[in-house]
N, C-alpha and C positions, 0 to 999 in steps of 0.2 A: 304564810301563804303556801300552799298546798298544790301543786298544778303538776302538769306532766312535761316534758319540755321537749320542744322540737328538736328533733335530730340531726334536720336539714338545716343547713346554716355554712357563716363561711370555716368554720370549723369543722364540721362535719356533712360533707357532701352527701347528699343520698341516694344518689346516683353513677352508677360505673363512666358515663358519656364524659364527665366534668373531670376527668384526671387525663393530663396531658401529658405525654411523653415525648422529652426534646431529644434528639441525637444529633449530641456538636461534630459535627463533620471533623475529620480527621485532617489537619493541614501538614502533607509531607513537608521538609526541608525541601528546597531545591538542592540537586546531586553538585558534591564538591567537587574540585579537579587540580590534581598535582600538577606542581608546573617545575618541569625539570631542564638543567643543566649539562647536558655533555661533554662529555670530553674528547678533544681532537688532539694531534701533534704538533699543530700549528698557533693557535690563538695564546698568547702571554698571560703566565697567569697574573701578574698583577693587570693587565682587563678584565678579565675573569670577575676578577677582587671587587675593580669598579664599577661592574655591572651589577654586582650584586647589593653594592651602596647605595648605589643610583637609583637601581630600579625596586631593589626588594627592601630599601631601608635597613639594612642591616648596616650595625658597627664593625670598624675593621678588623675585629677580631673575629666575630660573627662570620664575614666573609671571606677569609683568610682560610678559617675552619671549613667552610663549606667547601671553598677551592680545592684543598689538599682531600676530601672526600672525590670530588670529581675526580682530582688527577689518579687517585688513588685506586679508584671503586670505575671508573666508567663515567658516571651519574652520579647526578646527588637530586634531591628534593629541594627546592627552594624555598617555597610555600602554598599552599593550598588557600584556592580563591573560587568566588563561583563562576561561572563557565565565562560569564562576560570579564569579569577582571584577569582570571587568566588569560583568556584568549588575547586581550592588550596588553599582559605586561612579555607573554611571547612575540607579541607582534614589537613591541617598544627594542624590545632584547636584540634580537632578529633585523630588526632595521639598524639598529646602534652599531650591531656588529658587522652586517656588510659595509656602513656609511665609511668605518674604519678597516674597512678590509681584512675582515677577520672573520674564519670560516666558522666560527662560534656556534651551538646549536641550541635551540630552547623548544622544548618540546610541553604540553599539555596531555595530560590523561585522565579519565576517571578514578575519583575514590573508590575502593570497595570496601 
């Protein structure tokens, strides 16, 4: 059998209209935010220590190291969270430390 064969078909469109072009939207990250530690002359560093178990999960060596950064440096980084988690674990920090009367400081900032 001998014939000519259609062009048009789901194999071979014959038409420019029938070719669709998808563009997946680009989904950013929501922006991170450091959530830091200060350091004052006043607050002990083992609360320091325990703040950091408590709130940030870290082991007592983990937070020990962080402490001696703080006392050392100013500041240290505790972890990076998205804006809602940071903003609560400053806010948890911050309430913990005046509840205890300690002038403690936990600050949040943007990643860059």
């Amino acid at each position: 059998m001998t014939g000519s064969r259609d062009r048009s078909g789901p194999d071979q469109p014959n038409d420019d209209s029938s070719i669709l072009t998808k563009t997946k939207p680009k989904t950013q990250r929501p922006p991170l935010y450091k959530v830091l530690i200060l350091n004052d002359d006043y607050t002990p560093m083992e609360f320091v220590v325990h703040v950091l178990e408590r709130f940030f999960g870290l082991t007592h060596a983990q937070a020990f190291e962080i402490m001696l950064t703080v006392h050392k440096k100013g500041l240290a980084v505790v972890g990076v969270f998205s804006h809602e988690v940071a903003e609560t674990k400053v806010a948890q920090v911050m309430d913990f430390a005046r509840r205890h009367q300690h002038p403690l400081q936990c600050t949040m900032e943007k990643e860059e």
